[in-house]
C-alpha positions in Angstrom: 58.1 74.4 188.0 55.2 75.4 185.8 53.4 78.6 186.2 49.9 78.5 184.0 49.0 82.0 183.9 44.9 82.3 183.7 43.8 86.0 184.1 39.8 85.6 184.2 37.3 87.6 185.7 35.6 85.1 187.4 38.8 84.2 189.3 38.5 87.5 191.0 35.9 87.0 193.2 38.7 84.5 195.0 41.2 86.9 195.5 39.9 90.0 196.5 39.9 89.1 200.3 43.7 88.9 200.0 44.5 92.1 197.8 43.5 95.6 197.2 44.9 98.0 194.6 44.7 101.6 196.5 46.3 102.1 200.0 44.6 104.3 202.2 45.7 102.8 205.7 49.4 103.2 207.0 49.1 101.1 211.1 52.7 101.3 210.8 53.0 105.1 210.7 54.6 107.0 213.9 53.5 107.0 217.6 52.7 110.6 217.2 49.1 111.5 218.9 47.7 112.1 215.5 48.5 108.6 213.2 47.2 109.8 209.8 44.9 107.5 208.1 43.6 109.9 205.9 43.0 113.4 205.2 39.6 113.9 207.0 40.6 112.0 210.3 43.3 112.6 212.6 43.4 110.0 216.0 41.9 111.8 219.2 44.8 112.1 222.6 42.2 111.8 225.1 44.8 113.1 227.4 44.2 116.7 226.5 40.5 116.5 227.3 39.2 117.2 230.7 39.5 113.9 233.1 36.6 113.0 235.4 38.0 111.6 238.9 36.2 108.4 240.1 36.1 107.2 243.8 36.6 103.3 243.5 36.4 100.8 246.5 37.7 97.7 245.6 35.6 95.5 247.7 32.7 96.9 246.0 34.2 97.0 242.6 30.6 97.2 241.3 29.9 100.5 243.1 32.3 103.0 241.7 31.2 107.1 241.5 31.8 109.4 239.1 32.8 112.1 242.0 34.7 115.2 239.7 34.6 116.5 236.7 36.2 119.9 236.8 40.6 119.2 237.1 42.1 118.6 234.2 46.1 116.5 233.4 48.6 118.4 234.1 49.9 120.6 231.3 46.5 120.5 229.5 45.7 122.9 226.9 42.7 124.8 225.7 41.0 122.4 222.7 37.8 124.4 223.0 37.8 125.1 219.3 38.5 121.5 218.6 35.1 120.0 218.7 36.6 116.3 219.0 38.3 117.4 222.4 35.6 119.9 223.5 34.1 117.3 226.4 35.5 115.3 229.0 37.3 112.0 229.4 36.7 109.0 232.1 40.2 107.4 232.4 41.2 104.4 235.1 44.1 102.2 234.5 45.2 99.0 235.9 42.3 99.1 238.4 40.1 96.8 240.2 36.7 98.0 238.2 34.0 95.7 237.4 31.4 97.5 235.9 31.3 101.4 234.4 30.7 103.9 237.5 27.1 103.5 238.9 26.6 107.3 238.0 27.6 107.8 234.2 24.8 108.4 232.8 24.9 111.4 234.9 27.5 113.0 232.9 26.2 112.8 228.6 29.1 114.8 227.4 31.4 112.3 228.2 33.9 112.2 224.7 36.3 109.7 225.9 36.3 106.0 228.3 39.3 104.4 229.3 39.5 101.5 231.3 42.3 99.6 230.3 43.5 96.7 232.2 40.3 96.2 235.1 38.4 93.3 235.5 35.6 93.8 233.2 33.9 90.7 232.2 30.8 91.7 230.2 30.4 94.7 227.2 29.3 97.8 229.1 26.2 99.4 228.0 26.9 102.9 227.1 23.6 104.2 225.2 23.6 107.1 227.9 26.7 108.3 226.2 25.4 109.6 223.1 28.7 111.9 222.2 31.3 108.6 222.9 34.1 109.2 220.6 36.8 107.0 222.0 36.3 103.8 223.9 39.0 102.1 225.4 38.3 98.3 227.2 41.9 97.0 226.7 43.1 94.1 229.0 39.9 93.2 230.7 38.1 89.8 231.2 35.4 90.5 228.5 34.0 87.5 226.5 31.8 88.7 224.2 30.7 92.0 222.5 26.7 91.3 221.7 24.1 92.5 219.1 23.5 96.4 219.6 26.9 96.6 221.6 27.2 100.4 220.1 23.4 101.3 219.6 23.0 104.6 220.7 26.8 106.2 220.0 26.5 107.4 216.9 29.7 109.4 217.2 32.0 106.8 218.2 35.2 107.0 216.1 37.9 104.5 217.8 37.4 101.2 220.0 40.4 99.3 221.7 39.2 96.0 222.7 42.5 94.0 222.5 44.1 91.7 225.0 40.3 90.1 226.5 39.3 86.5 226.3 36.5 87.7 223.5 35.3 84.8 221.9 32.8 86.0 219.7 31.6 89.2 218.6 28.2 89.9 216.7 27.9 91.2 213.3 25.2 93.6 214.4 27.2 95.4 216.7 27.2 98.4 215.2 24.1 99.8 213.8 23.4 102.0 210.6 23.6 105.0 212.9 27.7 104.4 213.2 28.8 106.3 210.3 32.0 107.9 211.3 34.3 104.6 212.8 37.9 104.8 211.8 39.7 102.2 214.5 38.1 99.3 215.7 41.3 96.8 216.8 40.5 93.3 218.9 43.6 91.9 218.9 44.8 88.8 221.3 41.5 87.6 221.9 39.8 84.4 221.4 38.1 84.8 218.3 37.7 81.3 215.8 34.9 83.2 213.3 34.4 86.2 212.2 31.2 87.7 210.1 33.1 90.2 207.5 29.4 92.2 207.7 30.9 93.1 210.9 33.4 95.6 209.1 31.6 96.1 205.6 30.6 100.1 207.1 28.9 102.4 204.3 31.9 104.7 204.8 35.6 104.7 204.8 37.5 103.9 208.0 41.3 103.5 208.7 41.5 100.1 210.5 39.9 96.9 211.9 42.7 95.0 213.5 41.9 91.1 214.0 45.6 90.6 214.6 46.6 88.1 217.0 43.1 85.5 217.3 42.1 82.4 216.3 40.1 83.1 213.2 40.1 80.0 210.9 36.7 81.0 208.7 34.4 83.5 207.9 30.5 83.0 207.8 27.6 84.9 206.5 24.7 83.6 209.0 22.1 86.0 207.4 23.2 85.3 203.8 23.4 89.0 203.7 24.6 90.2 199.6 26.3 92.8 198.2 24.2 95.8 197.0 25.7 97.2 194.1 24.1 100.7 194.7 26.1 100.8 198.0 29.1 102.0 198.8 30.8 100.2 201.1 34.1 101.4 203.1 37.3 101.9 202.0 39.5 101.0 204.6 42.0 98.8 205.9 41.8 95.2 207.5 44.4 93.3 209.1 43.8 89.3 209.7 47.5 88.3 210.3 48.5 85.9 213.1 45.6 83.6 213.1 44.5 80.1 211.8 43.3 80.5 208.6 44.1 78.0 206.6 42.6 77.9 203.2 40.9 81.3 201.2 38.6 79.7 198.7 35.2 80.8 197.2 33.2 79.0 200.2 35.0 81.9 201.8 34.2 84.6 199.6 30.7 84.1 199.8 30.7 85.4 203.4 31.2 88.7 201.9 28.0 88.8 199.9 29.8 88.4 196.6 27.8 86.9 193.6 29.6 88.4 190.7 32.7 90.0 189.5 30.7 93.3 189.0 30.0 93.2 192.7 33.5 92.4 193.3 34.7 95.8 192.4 32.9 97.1 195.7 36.6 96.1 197.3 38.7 97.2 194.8 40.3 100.2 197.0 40.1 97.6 200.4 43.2 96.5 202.1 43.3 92.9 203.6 46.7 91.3 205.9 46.7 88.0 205.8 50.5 87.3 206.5 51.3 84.6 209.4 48.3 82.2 208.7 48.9 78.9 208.3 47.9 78.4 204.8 47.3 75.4 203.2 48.2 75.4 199.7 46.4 72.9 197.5 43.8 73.0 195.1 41.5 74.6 196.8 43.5 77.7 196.3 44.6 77.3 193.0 42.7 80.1 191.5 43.9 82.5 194.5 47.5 81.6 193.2 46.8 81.6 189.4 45.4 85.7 189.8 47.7 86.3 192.6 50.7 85.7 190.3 49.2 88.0 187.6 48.4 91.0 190.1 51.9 91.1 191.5 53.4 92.6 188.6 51.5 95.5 188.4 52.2 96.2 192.0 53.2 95.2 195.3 52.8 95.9 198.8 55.1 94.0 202.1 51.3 92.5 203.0 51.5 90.6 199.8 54.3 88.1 200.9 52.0 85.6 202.5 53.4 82.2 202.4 52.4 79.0 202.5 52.6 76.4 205.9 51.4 73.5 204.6 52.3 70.4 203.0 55.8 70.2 204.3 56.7 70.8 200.5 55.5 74.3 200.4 56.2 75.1 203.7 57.3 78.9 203.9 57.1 79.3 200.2 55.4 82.8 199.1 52.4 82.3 196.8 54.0 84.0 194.0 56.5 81.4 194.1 54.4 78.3 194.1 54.7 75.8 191.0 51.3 75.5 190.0 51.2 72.0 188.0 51.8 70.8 191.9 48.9 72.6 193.6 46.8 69.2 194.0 44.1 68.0 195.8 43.4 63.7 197.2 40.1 62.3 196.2 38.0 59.8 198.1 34.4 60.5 196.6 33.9 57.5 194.5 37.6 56.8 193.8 38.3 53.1 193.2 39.4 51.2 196.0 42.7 50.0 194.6 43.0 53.1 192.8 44.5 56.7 194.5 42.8 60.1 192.9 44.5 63.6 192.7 42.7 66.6 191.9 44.6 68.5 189.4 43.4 72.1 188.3 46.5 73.0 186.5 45.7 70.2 183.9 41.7 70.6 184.8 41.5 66.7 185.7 41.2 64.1 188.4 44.4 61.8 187.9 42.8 58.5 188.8 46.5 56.2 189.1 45.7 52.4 189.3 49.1 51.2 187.8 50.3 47.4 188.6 46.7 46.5 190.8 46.1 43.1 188.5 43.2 45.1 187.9 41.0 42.1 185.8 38.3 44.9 184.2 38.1 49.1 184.4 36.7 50.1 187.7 32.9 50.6 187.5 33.0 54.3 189.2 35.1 57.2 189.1 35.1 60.6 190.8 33.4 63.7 188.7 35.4 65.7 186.6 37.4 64.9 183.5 39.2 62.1 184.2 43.3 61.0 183.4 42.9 57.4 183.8 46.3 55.3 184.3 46.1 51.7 184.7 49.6 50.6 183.4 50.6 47.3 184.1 46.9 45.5 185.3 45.2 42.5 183.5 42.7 43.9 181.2 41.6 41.3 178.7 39.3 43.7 176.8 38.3 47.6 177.1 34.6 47.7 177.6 31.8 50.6 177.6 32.0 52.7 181.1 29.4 55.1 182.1 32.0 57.7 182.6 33.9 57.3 179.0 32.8 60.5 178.0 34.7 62.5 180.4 37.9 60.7 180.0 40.9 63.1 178.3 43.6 60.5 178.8 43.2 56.9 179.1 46.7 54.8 179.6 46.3 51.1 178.8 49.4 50.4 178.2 50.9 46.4 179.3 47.9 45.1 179.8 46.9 42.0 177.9 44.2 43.4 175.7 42.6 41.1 173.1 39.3 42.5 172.1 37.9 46.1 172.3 33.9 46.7 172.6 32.3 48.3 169.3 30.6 50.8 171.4 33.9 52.0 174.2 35.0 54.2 171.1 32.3 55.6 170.3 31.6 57.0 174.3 35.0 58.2 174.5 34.6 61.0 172.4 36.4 63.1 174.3 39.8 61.3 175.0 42.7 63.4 173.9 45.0 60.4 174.0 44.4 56.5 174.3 47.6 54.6 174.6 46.7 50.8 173.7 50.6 49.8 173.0 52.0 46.6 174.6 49.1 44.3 174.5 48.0 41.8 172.4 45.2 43.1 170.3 44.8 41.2 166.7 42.2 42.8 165.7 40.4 46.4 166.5 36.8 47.9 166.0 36.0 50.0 163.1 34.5 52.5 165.8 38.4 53.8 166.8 38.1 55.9 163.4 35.7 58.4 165.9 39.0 59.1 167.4 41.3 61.5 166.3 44.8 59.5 164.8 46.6 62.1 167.1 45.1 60.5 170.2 45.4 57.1 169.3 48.7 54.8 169.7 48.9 51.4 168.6 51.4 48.3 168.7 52.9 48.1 165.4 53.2 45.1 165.0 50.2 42.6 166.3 47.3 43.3 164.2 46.2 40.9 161.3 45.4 41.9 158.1 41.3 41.4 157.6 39.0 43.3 155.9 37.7 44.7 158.9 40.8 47.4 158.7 39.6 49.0 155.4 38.4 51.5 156.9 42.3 52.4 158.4 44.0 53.8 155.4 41.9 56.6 154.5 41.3 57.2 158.1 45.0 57.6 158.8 46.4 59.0 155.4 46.6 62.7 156.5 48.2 62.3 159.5 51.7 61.6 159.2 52.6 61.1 163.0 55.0 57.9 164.2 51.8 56.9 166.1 50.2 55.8 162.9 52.7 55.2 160.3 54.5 52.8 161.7 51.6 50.7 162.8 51.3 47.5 160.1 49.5 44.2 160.4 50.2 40.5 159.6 49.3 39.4 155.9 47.3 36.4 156.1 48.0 35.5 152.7 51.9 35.3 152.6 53.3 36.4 156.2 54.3 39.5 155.3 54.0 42.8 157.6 52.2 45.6 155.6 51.9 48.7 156.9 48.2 49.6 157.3 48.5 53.3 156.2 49.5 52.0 152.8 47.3 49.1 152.8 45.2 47.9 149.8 42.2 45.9 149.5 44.0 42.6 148.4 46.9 43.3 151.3 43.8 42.5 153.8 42.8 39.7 151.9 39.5 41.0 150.6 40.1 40.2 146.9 40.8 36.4 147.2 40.4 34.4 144.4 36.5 33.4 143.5 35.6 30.0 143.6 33.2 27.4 142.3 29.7 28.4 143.4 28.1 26.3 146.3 26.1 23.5 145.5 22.3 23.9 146.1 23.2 28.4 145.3 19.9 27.9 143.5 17.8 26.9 146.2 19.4 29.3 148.0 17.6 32.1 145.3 14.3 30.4 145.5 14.1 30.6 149.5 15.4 34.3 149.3 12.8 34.6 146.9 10.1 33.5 148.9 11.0 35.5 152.0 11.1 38.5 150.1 7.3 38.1 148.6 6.4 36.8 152.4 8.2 40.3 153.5 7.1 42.3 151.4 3.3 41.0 152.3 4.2 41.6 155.9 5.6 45.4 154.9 2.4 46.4 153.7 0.3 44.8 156.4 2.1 46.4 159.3 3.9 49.7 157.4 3.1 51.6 160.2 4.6 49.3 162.9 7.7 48.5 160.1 8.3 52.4 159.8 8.2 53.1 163.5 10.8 50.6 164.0 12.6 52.3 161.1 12.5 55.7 162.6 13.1 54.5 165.9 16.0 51.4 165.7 17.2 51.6 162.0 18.4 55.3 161.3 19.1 55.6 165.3 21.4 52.9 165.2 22.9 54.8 161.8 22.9 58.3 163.4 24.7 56.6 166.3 27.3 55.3 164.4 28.4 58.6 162.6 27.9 61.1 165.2 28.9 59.4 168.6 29.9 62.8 169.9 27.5 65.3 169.5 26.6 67.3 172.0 23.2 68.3 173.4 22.0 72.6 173.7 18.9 71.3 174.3 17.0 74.0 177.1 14.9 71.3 178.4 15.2 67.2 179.0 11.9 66.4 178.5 8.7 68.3 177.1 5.1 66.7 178.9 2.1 66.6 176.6 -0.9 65.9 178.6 -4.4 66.5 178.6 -5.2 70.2 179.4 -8.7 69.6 180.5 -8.4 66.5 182.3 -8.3 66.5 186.5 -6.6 63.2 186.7 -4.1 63.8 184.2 -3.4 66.6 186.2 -3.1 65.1 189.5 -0.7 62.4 188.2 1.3 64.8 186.8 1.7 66.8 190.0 2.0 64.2 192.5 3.4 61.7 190.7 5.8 62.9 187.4 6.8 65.9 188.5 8.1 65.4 191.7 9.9 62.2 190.5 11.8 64.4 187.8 12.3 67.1 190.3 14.5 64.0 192.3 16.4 62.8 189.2 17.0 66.7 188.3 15.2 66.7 185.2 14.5 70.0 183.0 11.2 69.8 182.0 8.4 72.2 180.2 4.7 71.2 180.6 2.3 73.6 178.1 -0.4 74.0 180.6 1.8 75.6 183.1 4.8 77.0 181.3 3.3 78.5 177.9 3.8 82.2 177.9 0.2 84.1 178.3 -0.6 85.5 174.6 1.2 82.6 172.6 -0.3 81.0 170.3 -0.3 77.0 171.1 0.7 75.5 168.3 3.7 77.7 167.7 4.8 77.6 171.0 4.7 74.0 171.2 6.7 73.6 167.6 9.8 76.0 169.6 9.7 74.5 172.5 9.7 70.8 171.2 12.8 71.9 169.2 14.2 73.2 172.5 13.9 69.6 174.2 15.6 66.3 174.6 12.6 64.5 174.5 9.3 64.4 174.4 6.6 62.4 177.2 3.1 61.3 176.0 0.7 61.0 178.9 -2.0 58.8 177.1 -5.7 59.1 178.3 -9.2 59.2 176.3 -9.2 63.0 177.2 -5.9 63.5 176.0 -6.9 61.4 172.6 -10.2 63.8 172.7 -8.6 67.2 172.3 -7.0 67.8 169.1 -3.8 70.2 170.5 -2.9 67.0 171.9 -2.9 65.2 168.6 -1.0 68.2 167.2 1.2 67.8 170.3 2.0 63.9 169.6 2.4 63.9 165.5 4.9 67.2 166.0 6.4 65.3 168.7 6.9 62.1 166.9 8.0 64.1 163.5 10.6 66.0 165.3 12.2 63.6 167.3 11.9 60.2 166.0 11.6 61.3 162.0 13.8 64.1 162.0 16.5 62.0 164.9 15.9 65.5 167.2 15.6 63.3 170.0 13.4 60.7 172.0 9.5 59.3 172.5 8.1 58.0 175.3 4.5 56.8 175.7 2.7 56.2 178.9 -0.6 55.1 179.4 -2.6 57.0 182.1 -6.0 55.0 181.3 -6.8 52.6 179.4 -7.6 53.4 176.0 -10.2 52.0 172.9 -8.0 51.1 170.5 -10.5 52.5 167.6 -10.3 55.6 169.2 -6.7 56.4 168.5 -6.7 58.5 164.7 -2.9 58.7 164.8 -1.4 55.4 162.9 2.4 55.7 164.1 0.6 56.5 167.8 -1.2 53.2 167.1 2.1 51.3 165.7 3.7 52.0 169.0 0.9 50.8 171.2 0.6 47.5 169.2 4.4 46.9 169.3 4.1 47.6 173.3 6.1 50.6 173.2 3.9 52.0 175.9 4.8 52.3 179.4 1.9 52.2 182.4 1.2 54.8 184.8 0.1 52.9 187.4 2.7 50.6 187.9 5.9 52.4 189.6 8.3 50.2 188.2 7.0 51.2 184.9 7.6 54.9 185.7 11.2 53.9 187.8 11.9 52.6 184.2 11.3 55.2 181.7 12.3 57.9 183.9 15.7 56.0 183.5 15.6 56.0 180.3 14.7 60.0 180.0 18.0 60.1 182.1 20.7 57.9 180.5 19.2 59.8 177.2 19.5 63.4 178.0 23.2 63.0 180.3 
């Protein structure tokens, strides 16, 4: 069993609907008339209040009359000095009733209504009752307690509503005028849902019992948020006995919580959520990570909620559950022959695809970093996936590798460990030294010595693990194994002996000659176009090699330099670019609409170019016409294709003079069609594309 023990603020927000670090509520204190929830509220006995007698026909259960309102229980005592009991009480049990008495609006000072176990089917209107205190509907037939249900009883302290067929109950049953509710319990009903704004009261209360329903979710249908300037109970809520199965931050966002400073709102709550039938996976990993933590500062008998599902965890408490196990099966883009476990404990997807004659890596995997296993298959080479760069363990173990691509390296520049042993690679790219010799594990044995390993020695020198060490490759030169940490120039047979000079070396010199003077004529006819490849191929293709892992901070993907003054330019950029990056999920910064009022252009569009990914040249005679967009398009170019910032793109909204274009390197790209049309869709489809493979 391993326990990983993550104590994070942001995991919270997750557990707060199960805990709560102050108790304030005891529902299993005595059956005394006065259960103590806290010092300011004692529970009302409606028995010692003066009883109203009703005259019910049962054959007109509709039609009953209030007919008395003077006798009182026997043994009743004087609470005339008790405010709560100062009133009178309407109290018929196990009767036929259908409907509250015809006349009860005809007696206001009525403190107390109990009409447990009668035939009510619908939630009474009682806004005629404005000094209700107690209200007492168990055992009826009622279905559902609506919007308003308690508009117009300010007073009202307790409601029993348990043992109906309630089925749903609005959140806006109680208005802002409640402000002194302490027991509200709807036990055995029918409830599936429940809206926690129902209970979230701007004062402290003792209980709202759910015990005993169906509840399997909570929802937030008016997206209602915590306000942090609000105070918002304490009190004490019990959810036990129903269907809930999983308590993850879809959840949590019924209670209006954002953030862990809003969070704190609950910190003195109480929450029951013993005899659900939990289902612990991933989903509820975090619950389970905090949940551990919180127990050993304290502990109450609600805590020991247990799991009911999978059959493995069935009935184990969540303070006992082995975390490294709390997974989760993937189907989103998992390969077919392939199965996919969600791990949080090792913050992965395990994609297993061991023994599948697998003939190539799958094309698609499921998001998240990735532990890729596929022992035992028929690889004959590793090539370049699209998702390399989140893998953090890749197994390739007895395959039959032979050949790696140059550039699979280089995109897996986050792999923690790539196990290559058991195959039959003879040779290897010079792009493994991007990963770390910790990660990397080799046959030792099936290399051959070329000079294409030179570059092993020095990479592996300072890392003295048996991963590398032992790793040696076949001499070509006298059969010998050599191990390649120690290896020398002439042990890869890159010192072999000279010999005699080909015939014809001279000619060779004179045609080198020649296409040098050609080359050189060509260089200073078209310098511009020769530099812009430069900038844009040569020192790319350099920078590519040695960094293959940096990472982007960028703020935006792409920055748009358009014509300010230019209606069409405009149009297409609203109807057309915009909306197009909008899809693809592009950050984007256009000067016309996102300079800040009072900066000065040039400046801003220096920053903000160093803030971007890339920059987009919309090309038009207006935009060749204003000189900020020149500024724009030589800063553009100087910053990311001199200075390797980032990326260039050209497109043409109209067509353009040639003689009217100033900038040379803007004119080098249009003459080596580096410019994409506006017009044509496929055009924009395809450098859109690009934008995207570039900045992700």
């Amino acid at each position: 069993m391993r326990r990983k023990k993550v104590f994070s603020s942001s995991t919270l927000l997750l557990l707060l609907p199960l805990l709560e670090m102050k108790v304030y509520v005891d529902v299993s204190a005595t059956n005394s008339s006065c259960i103590i929830c806290d010092k300011h509220y004692c529970r009302l006995d409606i028995q010692l209040c003066k009883q109203l007698r009703m005259d019910v026909n049962c054959s007109q259960p509709d039609h009953a009359v209030i007919i008395m309102d003077k006798e009182t229980t026997a043994g009743a005592t004087d609470h005339s000095n008790d405010p709560a009991c100062n009133g009178t009480a309407l109290i018929h049990d196990y009767g036929c009733l259908t409907d509250l008495p015809v006349n009860i609006c005809d007696f206001p000072s009525i403190r107390a209504v109990r009409l447990r176990h009668n035939n009510l089917t619908t939630f009474p209107r009682l806004t005629c009752l404005p000094r209700l205190l107690v209200l007492d509907l168990t055992g009826n037939a009622i279905t559902q307690v609506p919007e308003g249900a308690f508009h117009g009883l300010p007073e009202i302290r307790e409601v029993y509503l348990d043992s109906n067929v309630i089925t749903s109950i609005h959140p806006a049953a109680f208005d802002d005028e409640v402000n002194g509710l302490q027991i509200f319990t709807i036990g055995n009903n029918l409830l599936d849902v429940v809206d926690p704004w129902l209970f979230l009261l701007y004062h402290r209360f003792c209980l709202f019992d759910f015990r005993h329903n169906q509840i399997s979710y909570f929802v937030n249908d008016h997206h209602r948020n915590i306000n942090t300037s609000v105070f918002y109970g304490p009190g004490f809520v019990d959810f036990s006995y129903n269907n809930v199965s999983s308590m993850s931050k879809k959840e949590v966002t019924a209670f209006g919580i954002k953030n862990i400073d809003e969070s704190e709102k609950f910190i003195e709550w109480g929450f029951d959520f013993r005899h659900n039938p939990f289902h612990c996976d991933c989903q509820m990993y975090e619950i389970f990570v905090l949940f551990d933590e919180l127990i050993k500062l304290f502990w109450r008998d609600y805590f020991n909620v247990t799991c009911s599902s999978p059959p493995k965890f069935k009935d184990v408490p969540f303070d006992k559950l082995p975390l490294d196990e709390l997974v989760c099966s993937v189907t989103e883009n998992c390969p077919s022959s392939c199965t996919c476990t969600k791990r949080p404990y090792y913050q992965d997807v395990l994609v297993n695809c061991t023994y599948e004659q697998l003939p190539t890596l799958p094309d698609d995997m499921p998001e998240g970093n990735l532990t890729v296993d596929v022992t035992g298959n028929a690889l004959r080479r590793l090539d370049l996936r699209g998702y390399m760069g989140r893998v953090v363990h890749l197994n390739l173990t007895a395959n039959h590798l032979r050949e790696v691509d140059q550039q699979a390296p280089l995109a897996l520049r986050n792999v923690k460990s790539l196990d290559l042993r058991d195959n039959d690679l003879q040779h290897i790219p010079s792009t493994l030294q991007t990963i770390s010799p910790d990660a990397l594990y080799l046959d030792t044995g099936t290399l051959k010595c070329t000079c294409d390993l030179e570059w092993f020695p020095s990479w592996a020198r300072y890392h003295a693990r048996d991963n590398i060490i032992k790793v040696s490759c076949l001499s070509g030169l006298d059969g010998r194994h050599v191990l390649l940490i120690n290896a020398t120039r002439k042990d890869l047979g890159c010192e072999a002996a000279n010999t005699s000079l080909v015939q014809g070396v001279w000619g060779y010199v004179l045609l080198a000659a020649t296409l040098i003077v050609v080359a050189l004529i060509l260089v200073v006819v078209f310098r511009y176009e020769v530099l812009v490849l430069k900038h844009r191929v040569l020192l790319r293709e350099l920078r590519d090699k040695r960094f293959p892992a940096l990472l982007d901070s960028s703020r935006y993907d792409v920055f748009v330099s358009t014509a300010s003054d230019s209606d069409n330019d405009a149009a297409w950029v609203s109807r057309i670019l915009l909306p197009a990056m909008d899809r693809r999920r592009l950050t984007y910064f256009v000067p016309q609409r996102d300079c800040l009022p009072g900066a000065i252009p040039t400046d801003e569009v220096v920053q903000t170019l160093r803030q971007s990914k890339c920059a987009l040249i919309l090309l038009s005679p207006d935009y060749l016409a204003q000189p900020i967009c020149c500024f724009q398009f030589r800063q553009a170019y100087n910053m990311m294709v001199k200075e390797d910032h980032g990326r260039i793109f050209v497109v043409c909204l109209q067509k353009v003079k040639r003689g009217h274009v100033k900038d040379r390197f803007l004119m080098a790209m249009l003459n080596l069609n580096m410019a994409y049309s506006g017009h044509r869709p496929e055009h924009v489809d395809a450098v859109l594309g690009r934008i995207c493979a570039y900045v992700r």
